[in-house]
C-alpha positions in Angstrom: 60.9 32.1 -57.2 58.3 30.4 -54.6 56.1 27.6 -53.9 53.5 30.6 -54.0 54.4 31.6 -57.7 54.3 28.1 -59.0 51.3 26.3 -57.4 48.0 25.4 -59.0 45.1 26.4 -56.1 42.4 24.2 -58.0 43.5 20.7 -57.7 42.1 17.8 -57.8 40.8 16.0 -54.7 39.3 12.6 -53.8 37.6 11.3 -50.3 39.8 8.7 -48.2 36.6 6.0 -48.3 36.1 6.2 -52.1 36.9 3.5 -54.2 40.1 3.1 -56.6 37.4 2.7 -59.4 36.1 6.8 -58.6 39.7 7.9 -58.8 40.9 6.4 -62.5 38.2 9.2 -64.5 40.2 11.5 -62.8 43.9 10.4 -63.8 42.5 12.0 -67.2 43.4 15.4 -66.0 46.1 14.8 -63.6 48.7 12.4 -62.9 48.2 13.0 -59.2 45.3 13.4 -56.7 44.5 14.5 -53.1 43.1 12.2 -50.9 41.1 13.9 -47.9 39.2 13.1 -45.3 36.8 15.0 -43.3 38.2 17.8 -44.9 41.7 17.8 -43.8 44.3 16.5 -46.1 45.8 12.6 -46.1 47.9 12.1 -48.8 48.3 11.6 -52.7 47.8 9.1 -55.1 49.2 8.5 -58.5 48.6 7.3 -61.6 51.6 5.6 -61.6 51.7 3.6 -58.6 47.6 2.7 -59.1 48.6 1.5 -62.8 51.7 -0.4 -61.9 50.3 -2.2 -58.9 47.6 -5.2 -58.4 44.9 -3.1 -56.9 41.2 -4.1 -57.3 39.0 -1.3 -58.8 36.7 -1.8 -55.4 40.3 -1.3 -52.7 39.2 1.9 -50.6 41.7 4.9 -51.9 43.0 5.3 -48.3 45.3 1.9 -48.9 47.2 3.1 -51.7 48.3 6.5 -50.1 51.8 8.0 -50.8 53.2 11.0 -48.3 55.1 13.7 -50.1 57.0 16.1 -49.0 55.2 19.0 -48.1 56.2 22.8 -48.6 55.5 26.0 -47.8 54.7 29.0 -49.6 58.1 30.7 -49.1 59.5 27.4 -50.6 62.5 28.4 -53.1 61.6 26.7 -56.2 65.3 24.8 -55.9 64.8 23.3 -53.0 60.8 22.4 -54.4 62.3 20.3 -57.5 65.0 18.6 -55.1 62.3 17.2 -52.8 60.7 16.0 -55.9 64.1 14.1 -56.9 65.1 13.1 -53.4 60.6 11.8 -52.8 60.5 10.8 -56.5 57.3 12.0 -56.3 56.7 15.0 -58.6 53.6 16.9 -57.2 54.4 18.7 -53.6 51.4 19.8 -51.5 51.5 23.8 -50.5 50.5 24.1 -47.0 49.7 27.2 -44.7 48.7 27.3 -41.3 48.7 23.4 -41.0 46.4 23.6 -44.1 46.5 22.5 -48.0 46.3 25.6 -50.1 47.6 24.0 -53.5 50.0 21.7 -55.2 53.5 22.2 -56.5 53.6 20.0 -60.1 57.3 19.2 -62.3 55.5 20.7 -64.8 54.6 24.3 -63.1 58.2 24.4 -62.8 60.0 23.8 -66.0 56.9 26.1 -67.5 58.5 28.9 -65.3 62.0 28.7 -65.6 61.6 28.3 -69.0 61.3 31.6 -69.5 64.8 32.8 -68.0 68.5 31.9 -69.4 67.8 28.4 -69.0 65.2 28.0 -71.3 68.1 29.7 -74.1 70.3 26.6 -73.2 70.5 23.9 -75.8 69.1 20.7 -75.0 72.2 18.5 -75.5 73.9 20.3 -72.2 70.7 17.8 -70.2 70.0 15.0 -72.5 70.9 11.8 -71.1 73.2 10.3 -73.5 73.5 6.8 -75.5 70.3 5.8 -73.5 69.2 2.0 -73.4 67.0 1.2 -76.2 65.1 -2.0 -77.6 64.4 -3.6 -81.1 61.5 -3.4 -82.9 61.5 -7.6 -82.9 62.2 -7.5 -79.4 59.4 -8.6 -76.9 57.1 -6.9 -74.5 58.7 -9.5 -71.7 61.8 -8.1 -72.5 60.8 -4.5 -72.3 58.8 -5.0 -69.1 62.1 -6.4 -67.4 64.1 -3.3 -68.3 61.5 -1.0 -67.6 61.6 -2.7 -63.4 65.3 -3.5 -63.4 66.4 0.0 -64.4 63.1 1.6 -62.9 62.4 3.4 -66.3 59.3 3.9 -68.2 60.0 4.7 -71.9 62.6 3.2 -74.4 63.6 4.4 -78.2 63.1 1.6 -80.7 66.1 1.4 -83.0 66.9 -0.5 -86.2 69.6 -0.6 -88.1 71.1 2.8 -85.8 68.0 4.5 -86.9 65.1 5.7 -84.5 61.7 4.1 -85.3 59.6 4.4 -82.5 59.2 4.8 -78.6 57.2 2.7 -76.2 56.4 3.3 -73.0 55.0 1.7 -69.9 51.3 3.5 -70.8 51.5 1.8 -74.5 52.0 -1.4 -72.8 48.8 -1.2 -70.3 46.5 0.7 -73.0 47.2 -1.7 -76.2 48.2 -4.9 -74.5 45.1 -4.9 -72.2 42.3 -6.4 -73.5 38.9 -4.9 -73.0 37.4 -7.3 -71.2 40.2 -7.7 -68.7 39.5 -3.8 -68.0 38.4 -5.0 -64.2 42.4 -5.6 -63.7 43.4 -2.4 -64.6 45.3 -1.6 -61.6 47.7 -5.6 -62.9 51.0 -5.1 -63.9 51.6 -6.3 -67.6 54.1 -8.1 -66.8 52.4 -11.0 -64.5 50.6 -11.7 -68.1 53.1 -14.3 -69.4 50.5 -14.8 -72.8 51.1 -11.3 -73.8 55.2 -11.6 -73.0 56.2 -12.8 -76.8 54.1 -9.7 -78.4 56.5 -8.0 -80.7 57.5 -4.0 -80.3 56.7 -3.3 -83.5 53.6 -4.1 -82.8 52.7 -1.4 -80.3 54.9 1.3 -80.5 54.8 4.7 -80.9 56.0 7.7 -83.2 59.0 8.5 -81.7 59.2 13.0 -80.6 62.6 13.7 -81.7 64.6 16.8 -81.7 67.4 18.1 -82.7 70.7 18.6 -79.8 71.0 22.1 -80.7 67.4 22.4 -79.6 66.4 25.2 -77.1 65.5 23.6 -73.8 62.5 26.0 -74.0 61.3 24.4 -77.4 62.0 20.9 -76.1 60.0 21.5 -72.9 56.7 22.4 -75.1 56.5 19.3 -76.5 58.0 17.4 -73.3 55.1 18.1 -71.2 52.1 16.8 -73.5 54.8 13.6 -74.4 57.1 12.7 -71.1 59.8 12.1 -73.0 62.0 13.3 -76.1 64.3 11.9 -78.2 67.1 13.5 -79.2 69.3 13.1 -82.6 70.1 14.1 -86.0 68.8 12.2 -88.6 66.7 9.6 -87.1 70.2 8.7 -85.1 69.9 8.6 -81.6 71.9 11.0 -79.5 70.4 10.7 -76.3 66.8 11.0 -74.1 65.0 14.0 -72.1 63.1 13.8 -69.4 61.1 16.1 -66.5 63.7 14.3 -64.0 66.5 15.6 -66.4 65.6 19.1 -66.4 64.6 18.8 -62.4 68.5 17.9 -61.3 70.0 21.4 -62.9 67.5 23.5 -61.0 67.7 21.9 -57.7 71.7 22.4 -57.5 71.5 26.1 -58.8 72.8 28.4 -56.4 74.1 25.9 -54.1 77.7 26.4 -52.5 79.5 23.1 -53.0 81.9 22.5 -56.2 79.5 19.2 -57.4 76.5 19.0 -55.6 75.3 15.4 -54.4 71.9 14.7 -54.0 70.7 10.9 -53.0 67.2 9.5 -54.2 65.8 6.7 -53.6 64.1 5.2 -49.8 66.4 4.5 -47.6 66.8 4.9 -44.3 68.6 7.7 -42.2 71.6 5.7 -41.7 71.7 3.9 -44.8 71.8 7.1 -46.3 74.5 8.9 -44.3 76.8 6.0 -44.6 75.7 6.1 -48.8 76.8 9.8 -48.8 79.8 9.3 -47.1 81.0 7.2 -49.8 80.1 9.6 -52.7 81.5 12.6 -51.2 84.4 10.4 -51.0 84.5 9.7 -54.4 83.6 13.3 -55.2 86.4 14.4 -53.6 88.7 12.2 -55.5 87.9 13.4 -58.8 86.6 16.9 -58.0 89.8 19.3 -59.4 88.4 16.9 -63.0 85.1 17.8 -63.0 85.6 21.3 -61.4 81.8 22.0 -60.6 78.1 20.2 -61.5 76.0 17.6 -59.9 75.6 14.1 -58.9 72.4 12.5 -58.7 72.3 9.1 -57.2 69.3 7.0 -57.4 68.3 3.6 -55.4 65.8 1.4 -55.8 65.3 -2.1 -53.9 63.9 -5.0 -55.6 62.2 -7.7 -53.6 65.2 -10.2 -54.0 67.2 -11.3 -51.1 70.1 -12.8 -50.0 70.7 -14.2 -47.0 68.5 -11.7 -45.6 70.3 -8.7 -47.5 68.0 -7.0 -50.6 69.3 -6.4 -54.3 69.6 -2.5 -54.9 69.7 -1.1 -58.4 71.7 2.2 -58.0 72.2 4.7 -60.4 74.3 7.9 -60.7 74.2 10.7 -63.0 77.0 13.0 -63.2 77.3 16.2 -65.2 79.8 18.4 -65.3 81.6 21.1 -68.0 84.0 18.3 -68.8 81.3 15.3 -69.8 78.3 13.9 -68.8 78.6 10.4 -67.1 76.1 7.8 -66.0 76.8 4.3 -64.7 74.6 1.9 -63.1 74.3 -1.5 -61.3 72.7 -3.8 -59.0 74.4 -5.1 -55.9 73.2 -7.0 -52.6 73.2 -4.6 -50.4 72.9 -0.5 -50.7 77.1 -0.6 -50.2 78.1 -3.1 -53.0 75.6 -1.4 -55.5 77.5 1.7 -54.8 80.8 -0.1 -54.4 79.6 -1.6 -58.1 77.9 1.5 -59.5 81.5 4.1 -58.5 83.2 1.6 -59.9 82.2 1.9 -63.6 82.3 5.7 -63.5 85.9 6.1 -62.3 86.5 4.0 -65.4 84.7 6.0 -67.1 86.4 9.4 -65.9 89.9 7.9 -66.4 89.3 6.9 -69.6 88.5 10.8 -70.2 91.4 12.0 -68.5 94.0 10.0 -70.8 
C-alpha cells in the first residue's frame, strides 16, 4: 500500500502572511494545516504546537512553521508511519513533480490497515501497559509537570485501583481557560500558577475503556474520534492505546532485522549515530531473548542545562513475543539518558529471564 492509496487531496491550507488568529477556526477540522505562499507550499502547522506555545493570536503563521518529512506517491505505507515516528509529526505532505498533491494523516493509515489481519489482532498485543496515571485529588500543577517531563498528553484517573476518568492536555486548555483570557489562547496552562491547585476531579473526563481481548479494528473506531483508550476489565486498568502505539507495529513490518530499532526524537546526525550504536549494542545482547519485534526510542530535550550540557528525557519501548517492556529516564546529556534509560530495561529483562 502507497502514499497514493492513503492520502486526502482536499486539505486544508492557510497563506504564510495570515495571522495565528485565521488559523485556530480551522483546527476544528484538522489537527494540521498547510501553510503556502504564493502558491507553492511552506510548511505545516499544528494544533498542538500553536496550543502548547505562547503565541499571540496577531504572530504572522509563517513563524510557527514545522518541516515534515515529505513523501512521494510510491511511498510504502511502512516507511510513511516511520517518518511520522522518527518527525513526530503525524501528517506527511504527498508531493509530485516538486509539487503538493495531498497529505498523508495517522489516521488514513490505521483506517486502512484496519481492514487486513491486523485489524483481527487483539488489542492487548499494543497496549502500553501499567501506564502512569494520576488521582482524582491530585492537581492540575501536578498533571501539567508529567504531561512535559514524560512528553505525554493524556492520563487515566484512578482511585482506589479503579478507573474514573481521563484528562488530557485539551481538558486542561478548554475548562481551565477562562473566557476572558481567550486572547492567550496560544499560553501554556502551566505558566498559570492560580489555576495549579485545581483538583482533577474537577475537570476530567469519562474515561473510553475497552476490554484487552478487544479487536484492534474495534479499538481503532473509537480511537480516532478520542486519541486515546483505556484498556481493562472491570474499571481496572490494564494498560493505554494510542495512534503512536498502533504506528510502531506497521513501520517494522516487513523489515529484515531480528528487532527493529527506530530513534525518535531531534537530534543531530551524530548524536544520533553514536545513540544507535549503543542500542544495537544492547540489542545485540539480549536479542536470542526477545527473538524478533521492535524498539522504539524516543528523546526529548528540556531547556535545563548543566554546565553547558541539556537534560534529555529518553524513552524506549520494546515489544517482543516474550513481553512488552518500557523504561524511561532523564539524564544530562543524550548518552547518560540512554546509559540510564538501558539500564532499567536490562533489569527488567533479567528479571524475566529468571
Amino acid at each position: 500500500m502507497y502514499a497514493v492509496q492513503l492520502m486526502q487531496r482536499n486539505f486544508i491550507s492557510i497563506d504564510s502572511e495570515e495571522e495565528i488568529s485565521k488559523a485556530l477556526p480551522l483546527f476544528e477540522k484538522t489537527d494540521a494545516i498547510v501553510v503556502m505562499e504564493n502558491g507553492e507550499y511552506k510548511g505545516i502547522i499544528t494544533e498542538k504546537d500553536i496550543i502548547r506555545a505562547k503565541i499571540p493570536l496577531n504572530a504572522k503563521v509563517k513563524n510557527f512553521l514545522k518541516h515534515p518529512p515529505k513523501i512521494k506517491l510510491s511511498t510504502p505505507i511502512e516507511e510513511i508511519a516511520r517518518l511520522m515516528l522518527e518527525s513526530d509529526i503525524y501528517h506527511l505532505p504527498v508531493f509530485e513533480d516538486e509539487k503538493i498533491v495531498g497529505i498523508v494523516r495517522d489516521e488514513d493509515i490505521l483506517k486502512k490497515v484496519i481492514e487486513k489481519e491486523f485489524g483481527e489482532e487483539e488489542i492487548r498485543k499494543y497496549m502500553t501497559p501499567s501506564p502512569i496515571v494520576i488521582s482524582p485529588d491530585d492537581n492540575i500543577g501536578k498533571v501539567i509537570k508529567i504531561f512535559k517531563e514524560k512528553n505525554i498528553s493524556r492520563l487515566p484517573v484512578v482511585e482506589e485501583g479503579k478507573i474514573v476518568g481521563i484528562i488530557t492536555i485539551e481538558d486542561i486548555l478548554e475548562k481551565v481557560v477562562h473566557p476572558e483570557e481567550k486572547p492567550e489562547y496560544g499560553e501554556f496552562i502551566a505558566e498559570k500558577k492560580r489555576y495549579l491547585k485545581i483538583p482533577v476531579k474537577g475537570i476530567m473526563d469519562d474515561a473510553p475503556i475497552m476490554q484487552p481481548s478487544a479487536k484492534v479494528k474495534e479499538v481503532v473506531e473509537k480511537l480516532l474520534k478520542t486519541g486515546g483508550i483505556l484498556i481493562g476489565a472491570n474499571r481496572k486498568l490494564e494498560g493505554i492505546v494510542t495512534k503512536k502505539d498502533l504506528l510502531e507495529p506497521i513501520a517494522s513490518h516487513g523489515r529484515e532485522e531480528k528487532v527493529f530499532v527506530q530513534l525518535c526524537g531531534e537530534i543531530d546526525k551524530i548524536d544520533k549515530d553514536e545513540a544507535l550504536a549503543y542500542i544495537n549494542e544492547f540489542v545485540r545482547k539480549y536479542e536470542d531473548f526477545l527473538e524478533n519485534g521492535y524498539l522504539y526510542a524516543y528523546i526529548k530535550q528540556h531547556k535545563e542545562k548543566k554546565h553547558g550540557v541539556p537534560l534529555i528525557y529518553c524513552k524506549i519501548r520494546i515489544s517482543s513475543p516474550k513481553k512488552f517492556f518500557i523504561a524511561d529516564d532523564d539524564g544530562w546529556g543524550l548518552k547518560q539518558a540512554l546509559k540510564k534509560t538501558i539500564s532499567a530495561l536490562e533489569k527488567q529483562i533479567e528479571r524475566e529471564k529468571s
